[in-house]
PDB file of N, CA, C and O in Angstrom, chain B, residues numbered from 101:
ATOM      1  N   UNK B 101      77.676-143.096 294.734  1.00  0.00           N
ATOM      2  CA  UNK B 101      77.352-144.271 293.947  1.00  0.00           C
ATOM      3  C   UNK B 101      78.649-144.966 293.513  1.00  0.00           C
ATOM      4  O   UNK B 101      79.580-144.420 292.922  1.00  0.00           O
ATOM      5  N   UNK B 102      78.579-146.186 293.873  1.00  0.00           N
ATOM      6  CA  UNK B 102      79.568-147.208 293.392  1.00  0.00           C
ATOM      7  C   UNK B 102      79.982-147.415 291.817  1.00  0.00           C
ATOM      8  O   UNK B 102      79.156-148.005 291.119  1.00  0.00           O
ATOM      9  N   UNK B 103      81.144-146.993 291.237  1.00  0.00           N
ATOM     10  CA  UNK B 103      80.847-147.176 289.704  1.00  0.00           C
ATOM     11  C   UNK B 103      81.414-148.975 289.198  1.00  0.00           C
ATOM     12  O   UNK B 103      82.612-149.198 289.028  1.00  0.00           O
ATOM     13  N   UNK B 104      80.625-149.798 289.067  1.00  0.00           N
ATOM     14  CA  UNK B 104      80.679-151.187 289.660  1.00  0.00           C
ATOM     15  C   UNK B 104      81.816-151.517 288.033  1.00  0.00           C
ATOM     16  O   UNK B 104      82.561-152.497 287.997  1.00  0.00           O
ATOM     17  N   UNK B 105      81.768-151.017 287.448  1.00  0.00           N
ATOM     18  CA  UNK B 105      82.360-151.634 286.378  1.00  0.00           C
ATOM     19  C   UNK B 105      84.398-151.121 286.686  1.00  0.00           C
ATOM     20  O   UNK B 105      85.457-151.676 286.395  1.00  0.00           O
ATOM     21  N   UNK B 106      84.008-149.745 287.437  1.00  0.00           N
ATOM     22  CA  UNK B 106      85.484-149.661 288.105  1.00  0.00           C
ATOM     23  C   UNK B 106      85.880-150.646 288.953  1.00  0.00           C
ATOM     24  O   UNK B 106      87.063-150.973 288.856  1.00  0.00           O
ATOM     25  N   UNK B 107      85.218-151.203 289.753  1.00  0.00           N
ATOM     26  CA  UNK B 107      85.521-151.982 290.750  1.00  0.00           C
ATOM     27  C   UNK B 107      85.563-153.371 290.147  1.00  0.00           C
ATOM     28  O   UNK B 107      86.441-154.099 290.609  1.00  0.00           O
ATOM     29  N   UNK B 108      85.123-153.658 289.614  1.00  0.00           N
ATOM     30  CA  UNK B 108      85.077-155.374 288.256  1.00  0.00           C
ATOM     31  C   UNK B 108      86.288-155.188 288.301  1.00  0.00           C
ATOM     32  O   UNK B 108      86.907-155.796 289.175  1.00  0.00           O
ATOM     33  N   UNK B 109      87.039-154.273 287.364  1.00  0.00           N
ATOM     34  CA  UNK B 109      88.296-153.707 286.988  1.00  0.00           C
ATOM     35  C   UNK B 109      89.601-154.441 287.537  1.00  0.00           C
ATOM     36  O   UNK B 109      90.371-155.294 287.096  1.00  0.00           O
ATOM     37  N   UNK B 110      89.464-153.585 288.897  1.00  0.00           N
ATOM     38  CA  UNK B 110      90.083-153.024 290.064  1.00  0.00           C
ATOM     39  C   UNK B 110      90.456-154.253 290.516  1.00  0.00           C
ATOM     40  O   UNK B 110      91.629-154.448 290.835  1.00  0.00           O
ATOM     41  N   UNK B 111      89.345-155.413 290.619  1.00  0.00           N
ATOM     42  CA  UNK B 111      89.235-156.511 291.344  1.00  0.00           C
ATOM     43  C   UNK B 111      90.143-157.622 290.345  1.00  0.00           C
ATOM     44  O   UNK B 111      90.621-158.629 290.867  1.00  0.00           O
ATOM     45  N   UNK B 112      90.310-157.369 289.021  1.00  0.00           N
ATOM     46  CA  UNK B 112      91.031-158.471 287.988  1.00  0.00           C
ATOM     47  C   UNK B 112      92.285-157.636 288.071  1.00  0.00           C
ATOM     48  O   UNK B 112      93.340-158.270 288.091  1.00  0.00           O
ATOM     49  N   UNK B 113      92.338-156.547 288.114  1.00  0.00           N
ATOM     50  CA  UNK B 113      93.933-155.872 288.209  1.00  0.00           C
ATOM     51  C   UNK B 113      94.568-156.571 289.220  1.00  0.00           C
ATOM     52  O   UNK B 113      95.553-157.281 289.014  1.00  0.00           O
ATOM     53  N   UNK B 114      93.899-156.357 290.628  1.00  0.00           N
ATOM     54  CA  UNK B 114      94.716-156.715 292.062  1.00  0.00           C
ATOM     55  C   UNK B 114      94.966-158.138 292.068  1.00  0.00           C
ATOM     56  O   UNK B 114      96.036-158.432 292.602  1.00  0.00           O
ATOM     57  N   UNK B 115      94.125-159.329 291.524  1.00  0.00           N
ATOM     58  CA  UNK B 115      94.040-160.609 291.434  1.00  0.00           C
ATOM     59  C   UNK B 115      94.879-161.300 290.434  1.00  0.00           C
ATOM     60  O   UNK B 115      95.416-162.396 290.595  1.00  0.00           O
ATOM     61  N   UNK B 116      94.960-160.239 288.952  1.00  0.00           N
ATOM     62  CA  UNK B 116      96.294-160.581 288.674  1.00  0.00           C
ATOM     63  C   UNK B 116      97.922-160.520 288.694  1.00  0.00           C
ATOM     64  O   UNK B 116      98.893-160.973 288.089  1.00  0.00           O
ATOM     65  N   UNK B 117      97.561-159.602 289.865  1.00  0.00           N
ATOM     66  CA  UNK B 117      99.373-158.788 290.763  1.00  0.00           C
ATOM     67  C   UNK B 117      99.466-159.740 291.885  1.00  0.00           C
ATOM     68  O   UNK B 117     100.431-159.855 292.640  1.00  0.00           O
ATOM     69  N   UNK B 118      98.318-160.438 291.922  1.00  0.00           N
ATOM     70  CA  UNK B 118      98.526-161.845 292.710  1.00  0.00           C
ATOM     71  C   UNK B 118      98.372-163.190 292.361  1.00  0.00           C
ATOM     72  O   UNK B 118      97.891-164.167 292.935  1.00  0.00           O
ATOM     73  N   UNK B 119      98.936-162.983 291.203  1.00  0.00           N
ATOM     74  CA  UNK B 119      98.767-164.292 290.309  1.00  0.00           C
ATOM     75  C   UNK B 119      97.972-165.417 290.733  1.00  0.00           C
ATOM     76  O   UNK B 119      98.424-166.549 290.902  1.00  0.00           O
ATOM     77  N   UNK B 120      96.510-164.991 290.936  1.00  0.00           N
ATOM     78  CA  UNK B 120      95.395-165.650 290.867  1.00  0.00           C
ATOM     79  C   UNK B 120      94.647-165.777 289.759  1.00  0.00           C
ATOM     80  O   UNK B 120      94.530-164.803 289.014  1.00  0.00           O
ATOM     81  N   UNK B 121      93.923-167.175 289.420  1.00  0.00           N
ATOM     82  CA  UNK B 121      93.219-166.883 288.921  1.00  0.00           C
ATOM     83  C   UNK B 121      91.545-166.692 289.239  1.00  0.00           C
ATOM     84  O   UNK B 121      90.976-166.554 290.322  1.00  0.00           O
ATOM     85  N   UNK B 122      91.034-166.738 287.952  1.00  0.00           N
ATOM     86  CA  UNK B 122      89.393-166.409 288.920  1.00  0.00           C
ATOM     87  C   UNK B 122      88.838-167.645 289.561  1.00  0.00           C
ATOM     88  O   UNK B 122      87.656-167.568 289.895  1.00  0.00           O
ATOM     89  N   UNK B 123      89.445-168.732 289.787  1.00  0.00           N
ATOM     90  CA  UNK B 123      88.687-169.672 289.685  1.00  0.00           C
ATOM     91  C   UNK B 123      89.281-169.779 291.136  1.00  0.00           C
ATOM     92  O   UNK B 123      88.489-169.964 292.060  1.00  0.00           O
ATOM     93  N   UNK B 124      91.182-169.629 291.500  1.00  0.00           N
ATOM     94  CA  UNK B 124      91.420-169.123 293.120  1.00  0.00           C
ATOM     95  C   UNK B 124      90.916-168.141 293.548  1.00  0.00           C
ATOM     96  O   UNK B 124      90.704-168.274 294.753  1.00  0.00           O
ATOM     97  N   UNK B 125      90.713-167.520 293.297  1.00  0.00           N
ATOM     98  CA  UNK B 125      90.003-166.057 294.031  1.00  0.00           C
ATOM     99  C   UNK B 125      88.619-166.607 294.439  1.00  0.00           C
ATOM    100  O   UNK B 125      88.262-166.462 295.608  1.00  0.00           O
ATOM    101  N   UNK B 126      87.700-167.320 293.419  1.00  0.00           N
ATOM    102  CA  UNK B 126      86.694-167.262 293.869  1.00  0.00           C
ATOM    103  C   UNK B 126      86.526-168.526 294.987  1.00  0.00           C
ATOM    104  O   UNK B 126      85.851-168.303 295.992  1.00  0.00           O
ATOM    105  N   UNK B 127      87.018-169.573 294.837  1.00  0.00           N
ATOM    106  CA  UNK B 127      87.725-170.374 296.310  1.00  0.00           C
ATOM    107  C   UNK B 127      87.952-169.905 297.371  1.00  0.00           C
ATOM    108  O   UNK B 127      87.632-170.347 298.474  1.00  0.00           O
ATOM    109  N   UNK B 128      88.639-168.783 297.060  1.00  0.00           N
ATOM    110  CA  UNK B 128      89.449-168.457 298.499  1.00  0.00           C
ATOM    111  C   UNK B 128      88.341-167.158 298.915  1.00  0.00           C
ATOM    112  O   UNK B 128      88.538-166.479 299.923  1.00  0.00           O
ATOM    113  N   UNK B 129      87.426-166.974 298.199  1.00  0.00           N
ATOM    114  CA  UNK B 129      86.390-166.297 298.970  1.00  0.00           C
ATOM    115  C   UNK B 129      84.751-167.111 298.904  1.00  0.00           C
ATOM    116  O   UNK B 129      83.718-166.612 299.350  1.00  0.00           O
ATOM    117  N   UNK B 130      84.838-168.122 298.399  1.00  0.00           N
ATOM    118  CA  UNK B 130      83.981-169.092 299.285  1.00  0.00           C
ATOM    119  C   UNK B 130      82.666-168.343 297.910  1.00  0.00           C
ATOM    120  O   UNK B 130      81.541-168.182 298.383  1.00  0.00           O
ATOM    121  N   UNK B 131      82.813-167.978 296.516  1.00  0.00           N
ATOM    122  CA  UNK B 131      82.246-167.725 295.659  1.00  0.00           C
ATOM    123  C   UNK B 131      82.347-168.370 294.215  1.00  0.00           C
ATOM    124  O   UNK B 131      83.339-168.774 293.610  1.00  0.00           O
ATOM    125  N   UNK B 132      81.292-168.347 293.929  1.00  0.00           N
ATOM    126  CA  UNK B 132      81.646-169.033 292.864  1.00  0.00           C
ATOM    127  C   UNK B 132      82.309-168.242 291.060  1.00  0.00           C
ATOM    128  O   UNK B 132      82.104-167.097 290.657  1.00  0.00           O
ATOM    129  N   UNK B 133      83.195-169.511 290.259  1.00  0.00           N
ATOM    130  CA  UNK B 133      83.425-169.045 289.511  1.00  0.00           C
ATOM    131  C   UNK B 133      82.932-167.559 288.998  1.00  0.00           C
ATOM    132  O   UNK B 133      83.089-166.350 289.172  1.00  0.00           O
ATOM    133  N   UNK B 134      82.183-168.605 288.198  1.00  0.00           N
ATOM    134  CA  UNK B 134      81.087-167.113 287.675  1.00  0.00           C
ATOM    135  C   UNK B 134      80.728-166.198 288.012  1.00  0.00           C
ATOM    136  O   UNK B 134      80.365-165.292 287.262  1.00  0.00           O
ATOM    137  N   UNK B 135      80.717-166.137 289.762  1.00  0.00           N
ATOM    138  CA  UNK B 135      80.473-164.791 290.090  1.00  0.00           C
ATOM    139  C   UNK B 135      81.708-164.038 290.072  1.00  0.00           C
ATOM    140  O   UNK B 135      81.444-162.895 289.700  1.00  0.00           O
ATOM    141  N   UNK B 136      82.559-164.135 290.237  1.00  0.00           N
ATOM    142  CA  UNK B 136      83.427-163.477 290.351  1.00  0.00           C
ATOM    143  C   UNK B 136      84.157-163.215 288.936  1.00  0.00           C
ATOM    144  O   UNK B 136      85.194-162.554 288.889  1.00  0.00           O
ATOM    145  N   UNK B 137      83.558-163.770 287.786  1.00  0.00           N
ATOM    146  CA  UNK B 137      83.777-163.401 285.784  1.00  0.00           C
ATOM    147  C   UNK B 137      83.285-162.250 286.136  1.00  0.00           C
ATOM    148  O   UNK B 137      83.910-161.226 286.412  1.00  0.00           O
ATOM    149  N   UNK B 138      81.277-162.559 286.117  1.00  0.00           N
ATOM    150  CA  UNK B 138      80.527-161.474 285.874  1.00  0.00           C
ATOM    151  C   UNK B 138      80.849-160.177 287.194  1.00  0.00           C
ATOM    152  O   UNK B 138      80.496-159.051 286.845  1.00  0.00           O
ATOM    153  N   UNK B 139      81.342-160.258 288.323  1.00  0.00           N
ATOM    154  CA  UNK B 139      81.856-159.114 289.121  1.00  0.00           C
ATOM    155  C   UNK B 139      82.826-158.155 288.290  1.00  0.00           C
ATOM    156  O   UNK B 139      82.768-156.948 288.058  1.00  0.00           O
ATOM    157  N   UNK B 140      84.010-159.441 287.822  1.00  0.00           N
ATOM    158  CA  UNK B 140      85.124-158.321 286.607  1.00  0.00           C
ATOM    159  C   UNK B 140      84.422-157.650 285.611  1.00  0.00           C
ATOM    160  O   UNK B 140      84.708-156.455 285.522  1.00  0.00           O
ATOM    161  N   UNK B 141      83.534-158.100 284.789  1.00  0.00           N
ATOM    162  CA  UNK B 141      82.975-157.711 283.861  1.00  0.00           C
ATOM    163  C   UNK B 141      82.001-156.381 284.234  1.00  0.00           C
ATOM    164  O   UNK B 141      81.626-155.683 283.291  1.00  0.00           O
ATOM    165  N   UNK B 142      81.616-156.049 285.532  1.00  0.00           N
ATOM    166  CA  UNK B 142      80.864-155.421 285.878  1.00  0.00           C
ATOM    167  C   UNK B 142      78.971-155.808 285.740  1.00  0.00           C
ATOM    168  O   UNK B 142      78.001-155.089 285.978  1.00  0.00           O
ATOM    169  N   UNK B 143      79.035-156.777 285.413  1.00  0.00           N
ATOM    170  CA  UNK B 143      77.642-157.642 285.388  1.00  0.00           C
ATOM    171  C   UNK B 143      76.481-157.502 286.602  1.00  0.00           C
ATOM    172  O   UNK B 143      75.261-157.658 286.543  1.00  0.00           O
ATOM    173  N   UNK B 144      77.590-157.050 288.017  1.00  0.00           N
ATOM    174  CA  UNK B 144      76.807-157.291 288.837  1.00  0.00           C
ATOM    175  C   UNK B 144      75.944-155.619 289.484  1.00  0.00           C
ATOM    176  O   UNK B 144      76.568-154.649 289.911  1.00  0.00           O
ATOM    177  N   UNK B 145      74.759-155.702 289.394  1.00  0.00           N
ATOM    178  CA  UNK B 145      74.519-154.438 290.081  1.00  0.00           C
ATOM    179  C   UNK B 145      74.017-154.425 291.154  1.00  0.00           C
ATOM    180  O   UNK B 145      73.894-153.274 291.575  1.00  0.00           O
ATOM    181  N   UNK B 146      73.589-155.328 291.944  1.00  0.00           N
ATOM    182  CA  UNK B 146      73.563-155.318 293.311  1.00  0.00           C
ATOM    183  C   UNK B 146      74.864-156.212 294.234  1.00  0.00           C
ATOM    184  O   UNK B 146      74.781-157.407 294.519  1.00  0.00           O
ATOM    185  N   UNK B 147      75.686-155.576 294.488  1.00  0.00           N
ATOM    186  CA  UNK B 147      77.134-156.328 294.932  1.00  0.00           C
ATOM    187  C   UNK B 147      77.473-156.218 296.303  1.00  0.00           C
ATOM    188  O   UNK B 147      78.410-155.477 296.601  1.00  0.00           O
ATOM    189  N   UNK B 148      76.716-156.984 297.397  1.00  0.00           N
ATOM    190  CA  UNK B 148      76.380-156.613 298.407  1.00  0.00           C
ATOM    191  C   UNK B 148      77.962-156.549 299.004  1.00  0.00           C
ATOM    192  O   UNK B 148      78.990-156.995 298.494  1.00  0.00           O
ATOM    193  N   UNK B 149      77.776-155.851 300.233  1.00  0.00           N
ATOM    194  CA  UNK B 149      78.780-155.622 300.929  1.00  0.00           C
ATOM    195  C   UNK B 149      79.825-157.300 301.366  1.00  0.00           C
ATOM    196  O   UNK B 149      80.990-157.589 301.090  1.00  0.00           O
ATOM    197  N   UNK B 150      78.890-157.976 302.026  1.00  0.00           N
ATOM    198  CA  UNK B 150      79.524-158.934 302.325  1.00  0.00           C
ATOM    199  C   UNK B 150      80.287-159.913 301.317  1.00  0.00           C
ATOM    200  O   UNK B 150      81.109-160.800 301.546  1.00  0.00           O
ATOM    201  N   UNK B 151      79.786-159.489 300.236  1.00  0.00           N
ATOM    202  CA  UNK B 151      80.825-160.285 298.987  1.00  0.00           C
ATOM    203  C   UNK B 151      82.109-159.498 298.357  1.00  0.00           C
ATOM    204  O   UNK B 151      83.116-159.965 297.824  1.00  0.00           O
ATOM    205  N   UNK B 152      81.735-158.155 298.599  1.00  0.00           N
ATOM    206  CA  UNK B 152      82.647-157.413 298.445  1.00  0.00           C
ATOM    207  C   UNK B 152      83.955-157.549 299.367  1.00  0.00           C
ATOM    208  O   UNK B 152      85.063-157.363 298.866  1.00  0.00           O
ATOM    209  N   UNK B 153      83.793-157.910 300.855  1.00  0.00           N
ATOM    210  CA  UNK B 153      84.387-158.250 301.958  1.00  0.00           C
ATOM    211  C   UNK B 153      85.104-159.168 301.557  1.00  0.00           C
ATOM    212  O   UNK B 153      86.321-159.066 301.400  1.00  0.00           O
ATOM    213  N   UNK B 154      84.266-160.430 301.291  1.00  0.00           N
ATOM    214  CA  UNK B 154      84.941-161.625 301.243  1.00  0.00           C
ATOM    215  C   UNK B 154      86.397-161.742 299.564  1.00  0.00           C
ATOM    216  O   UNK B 154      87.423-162.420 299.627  1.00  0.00           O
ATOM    217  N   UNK B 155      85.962-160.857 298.289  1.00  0.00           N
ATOM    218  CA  UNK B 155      86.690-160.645 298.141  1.00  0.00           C
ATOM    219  C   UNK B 155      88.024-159.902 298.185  1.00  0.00           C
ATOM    220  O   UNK B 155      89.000-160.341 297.576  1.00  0.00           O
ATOM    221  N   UNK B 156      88.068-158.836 298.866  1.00  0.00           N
ATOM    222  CA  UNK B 156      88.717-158.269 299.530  1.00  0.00           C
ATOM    223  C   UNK B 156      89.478-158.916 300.604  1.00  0.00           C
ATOM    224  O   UNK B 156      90.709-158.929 300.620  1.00  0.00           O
ATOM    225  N   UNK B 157      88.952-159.297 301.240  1.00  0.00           N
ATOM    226  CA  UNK B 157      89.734-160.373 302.200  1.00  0.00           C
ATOM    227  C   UNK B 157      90.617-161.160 301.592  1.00  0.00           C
ATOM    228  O   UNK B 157      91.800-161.185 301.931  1.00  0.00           O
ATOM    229  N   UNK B 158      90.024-162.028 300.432  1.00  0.00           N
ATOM    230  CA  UNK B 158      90.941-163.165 299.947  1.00  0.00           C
ATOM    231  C   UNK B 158      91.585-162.578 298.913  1.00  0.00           C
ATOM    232  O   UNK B 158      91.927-163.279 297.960  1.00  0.00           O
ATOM    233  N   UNK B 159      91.868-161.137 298.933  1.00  0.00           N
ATOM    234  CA  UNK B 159      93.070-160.352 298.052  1.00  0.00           C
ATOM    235  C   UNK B 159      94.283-159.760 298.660  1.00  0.00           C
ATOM    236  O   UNK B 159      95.403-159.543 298.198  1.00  0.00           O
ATOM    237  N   UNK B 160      93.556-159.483 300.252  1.00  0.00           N
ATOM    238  CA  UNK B 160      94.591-159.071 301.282  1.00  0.00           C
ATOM    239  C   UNK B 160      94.729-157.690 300.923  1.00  0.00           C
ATOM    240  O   UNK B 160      95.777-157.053 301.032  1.00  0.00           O
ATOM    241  N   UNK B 161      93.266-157.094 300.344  1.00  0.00           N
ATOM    242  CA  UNK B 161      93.105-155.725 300.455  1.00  0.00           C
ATOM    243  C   UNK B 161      92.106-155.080 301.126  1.00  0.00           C
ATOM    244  O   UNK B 161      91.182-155.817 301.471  1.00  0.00           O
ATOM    245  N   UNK B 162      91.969-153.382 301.551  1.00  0.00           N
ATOM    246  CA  UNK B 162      90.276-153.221 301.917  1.00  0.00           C
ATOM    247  C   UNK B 162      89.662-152.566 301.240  1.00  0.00           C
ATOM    248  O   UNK B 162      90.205-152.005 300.288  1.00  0.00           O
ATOM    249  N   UNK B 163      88.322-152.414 301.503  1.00  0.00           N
ATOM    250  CA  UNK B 163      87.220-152.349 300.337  1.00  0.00           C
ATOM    251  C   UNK B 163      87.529-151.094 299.515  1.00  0.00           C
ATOM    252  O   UNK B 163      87.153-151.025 298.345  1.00  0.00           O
ATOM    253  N   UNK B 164      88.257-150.026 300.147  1.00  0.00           N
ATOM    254  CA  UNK B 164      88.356-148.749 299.520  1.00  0.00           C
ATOM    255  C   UNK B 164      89.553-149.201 298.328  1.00  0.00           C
ATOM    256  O   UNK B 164      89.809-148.529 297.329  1.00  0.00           O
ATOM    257  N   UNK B 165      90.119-150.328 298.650  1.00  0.00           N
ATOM    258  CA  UNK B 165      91.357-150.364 297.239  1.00  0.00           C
ATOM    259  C   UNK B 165      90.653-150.948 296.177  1.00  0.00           C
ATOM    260  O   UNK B 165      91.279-150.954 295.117  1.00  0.00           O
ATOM    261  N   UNK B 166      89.405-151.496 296.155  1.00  0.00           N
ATOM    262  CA  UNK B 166      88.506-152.228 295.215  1.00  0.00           C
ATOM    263  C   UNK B 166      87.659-150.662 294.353  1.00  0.00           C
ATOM    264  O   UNK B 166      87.211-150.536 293.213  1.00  0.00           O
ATOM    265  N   UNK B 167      87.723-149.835 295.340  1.00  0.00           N
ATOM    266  CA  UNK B 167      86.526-148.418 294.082  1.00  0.00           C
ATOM    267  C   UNK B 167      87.474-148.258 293.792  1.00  0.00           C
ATOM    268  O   UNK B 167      87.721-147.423 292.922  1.00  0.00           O
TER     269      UNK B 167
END
């Protein structure tokens, strides 16, 4: 089981070692603002793979550096 509020985390740690903010991140993965607040926050409990991808992608990490 995915512990989603680690990965919220994980995902504002790596995004701010890439001095993004949420509003580039969620651009550069083709998501919106808000989803990608409530992802940090851990809000989301169904976080399908392919969004997980797409942020990952537009961090220039893979999915295992996000758990």
């Amino acid at each position: 089981m995915i512990d989603i509020k680690a990965v919220g985390a994980n995902i504002a740690d790596i995004r701010r070692k890439n001095n993004l903010t949420q509003e580039q991140l969620a651009e550069l993965a083709s998501l919106s603002t808000n989803y990608i607040a409530r992802v940090e926050r851990g809000e989301i409990q169904n976080f399908s793979a392919i969004n997980m991808l797409k942020i990952a992608s537009s961090l220039d990490v893979s999915i295992d550096e996000l758990a």
